[in-house]
C-alpha positions as CSV (number, residue, x, y, z in Angstrom):
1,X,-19.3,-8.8,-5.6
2,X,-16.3,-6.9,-6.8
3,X,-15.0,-6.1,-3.7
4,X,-14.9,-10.1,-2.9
5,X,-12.7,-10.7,-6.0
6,X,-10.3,-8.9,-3.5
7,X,-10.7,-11.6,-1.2
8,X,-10.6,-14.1,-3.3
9,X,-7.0,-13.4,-4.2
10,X,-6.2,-12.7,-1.0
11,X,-2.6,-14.2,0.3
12,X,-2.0,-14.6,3.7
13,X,2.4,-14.4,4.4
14,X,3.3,-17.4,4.1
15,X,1.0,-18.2,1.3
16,X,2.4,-14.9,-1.0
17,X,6.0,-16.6,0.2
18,X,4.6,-20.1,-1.3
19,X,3.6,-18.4,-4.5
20,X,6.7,-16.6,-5.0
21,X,8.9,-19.2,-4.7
22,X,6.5,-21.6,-6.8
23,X,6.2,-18.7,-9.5
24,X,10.3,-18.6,-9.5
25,X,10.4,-22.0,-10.1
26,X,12.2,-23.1,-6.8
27,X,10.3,-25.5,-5.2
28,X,10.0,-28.6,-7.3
29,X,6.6,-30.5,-7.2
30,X,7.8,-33.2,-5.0
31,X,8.7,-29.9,-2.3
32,X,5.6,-28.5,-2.9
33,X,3.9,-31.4,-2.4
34,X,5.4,-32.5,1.0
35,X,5.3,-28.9,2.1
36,X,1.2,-29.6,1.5
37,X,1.3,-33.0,3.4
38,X,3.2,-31.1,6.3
39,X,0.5,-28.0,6.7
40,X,-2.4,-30.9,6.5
41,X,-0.4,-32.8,9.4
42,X,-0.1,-29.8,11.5
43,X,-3.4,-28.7,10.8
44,X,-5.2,-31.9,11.2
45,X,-3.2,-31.9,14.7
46,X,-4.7,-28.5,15.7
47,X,-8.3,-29.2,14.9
48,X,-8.0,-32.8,16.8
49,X,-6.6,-30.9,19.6
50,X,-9.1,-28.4,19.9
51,X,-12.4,-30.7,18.9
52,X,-10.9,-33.2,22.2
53,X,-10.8,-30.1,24.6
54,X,-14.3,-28.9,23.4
55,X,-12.9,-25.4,22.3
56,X,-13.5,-23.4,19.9
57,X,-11.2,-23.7,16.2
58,X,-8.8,-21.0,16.3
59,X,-8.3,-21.0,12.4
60,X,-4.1,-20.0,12.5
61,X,-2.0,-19.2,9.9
62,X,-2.0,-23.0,8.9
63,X,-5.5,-23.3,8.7
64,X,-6.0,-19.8,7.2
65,X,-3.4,-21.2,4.5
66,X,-4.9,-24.4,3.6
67,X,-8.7,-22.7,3.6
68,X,-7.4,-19.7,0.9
69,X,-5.0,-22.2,-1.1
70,X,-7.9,-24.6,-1.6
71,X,-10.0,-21.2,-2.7
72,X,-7.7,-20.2,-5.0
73,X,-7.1,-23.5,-6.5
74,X,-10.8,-23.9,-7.3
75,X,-10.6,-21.1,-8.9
76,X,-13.9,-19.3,-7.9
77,X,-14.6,-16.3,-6.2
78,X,-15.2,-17.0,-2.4
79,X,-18.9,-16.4,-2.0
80,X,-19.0,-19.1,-5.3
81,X,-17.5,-22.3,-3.7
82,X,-19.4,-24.5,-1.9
83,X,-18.1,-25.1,1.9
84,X,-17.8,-29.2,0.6
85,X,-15.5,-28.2,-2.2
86,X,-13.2,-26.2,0.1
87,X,-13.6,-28.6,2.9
88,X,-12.2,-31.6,0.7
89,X,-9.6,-29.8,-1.3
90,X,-8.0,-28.7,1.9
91,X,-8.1,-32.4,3.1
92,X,-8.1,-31.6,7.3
93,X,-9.1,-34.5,8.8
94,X,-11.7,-33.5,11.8
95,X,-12.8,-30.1,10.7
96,X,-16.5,-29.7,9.9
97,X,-18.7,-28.1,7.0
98,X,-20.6,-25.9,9.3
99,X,-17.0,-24.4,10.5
100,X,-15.8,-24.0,6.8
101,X,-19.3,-22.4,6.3
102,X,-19.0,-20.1,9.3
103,X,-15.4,-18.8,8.5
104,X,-16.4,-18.5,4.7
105,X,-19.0,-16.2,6.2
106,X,-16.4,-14.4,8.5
107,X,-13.9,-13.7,5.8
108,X,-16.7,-12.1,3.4
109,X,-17.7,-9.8,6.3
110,X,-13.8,-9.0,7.1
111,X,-13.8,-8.3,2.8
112,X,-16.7,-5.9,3.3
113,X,-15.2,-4.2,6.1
114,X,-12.1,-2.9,4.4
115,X,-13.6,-2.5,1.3
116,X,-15.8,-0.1,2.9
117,X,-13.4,1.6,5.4
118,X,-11.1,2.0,2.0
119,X,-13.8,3.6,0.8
120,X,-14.2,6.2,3.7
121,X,-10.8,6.7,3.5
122,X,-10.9,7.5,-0.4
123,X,-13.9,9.8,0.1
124,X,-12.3,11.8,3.3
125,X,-9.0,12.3,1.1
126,X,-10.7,13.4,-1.6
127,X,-12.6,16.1,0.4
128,X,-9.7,17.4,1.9
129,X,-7.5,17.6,-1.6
């Protein structure tokens, strides 16, 4: 559970770019807004795509962006929220609960990974010095 407050303030790139420029104050909230709308478009557009095809979601940086700005903005650690809550705050037309659920699942495994190969890392270094 500590370890998944990690992920839970995780930033992808272009979120911790979003974040600085809101924390400096130099988007408005009208840019910040329509930059919003626009990562919903193209995300909605991706998931469409790949739900017609049959394929699997391939969750990009948009998606990725989307799913931990709607986690941070509920303001919860990520094993906490409810796939529902992250599934209508990110507001993706097309994408199911069962694939928020599943990549909700996959991040907290990724979190646990590299909290634990940290971990290793810490305890071989500490050996050696």
């Amino acid at each position: 559970p500590s370890s998944l407050l990690s992920l839970f303030n995780h930033k992808t790139p272009r979120q911790a770019t979003l974040l600085d420029e809101q924390e400096q104050g130099s988007l408005t909230a009208q840019e910040q807004a329509e930059r919003r709308a626009d990562l919903v478009h193209e995300a909605t557009a991706l998931v469409t795509e790949s739900n017609s095809r049959g394929l699997r979601l391939i969750w990009g940086v948009v998606l990725q962006e989307l799913f931990f700005d709607a986690v941070h903005a509920l303001g919860q650690p990520l094993h906490r929220v409810p796939p529902e809550l992250i599934l209508r705050h990110m507001g993706v037309k097309g994408i199911s609960r069962k694939q928020i659920a599943t990549h909700v699942r996959e991040e907290i495994r990724r979190d646990r990974a590299r909290t634990m190969a940290a971990a290793a890392g810490a305890e071989a270094a500490a050996r050696r010095g």
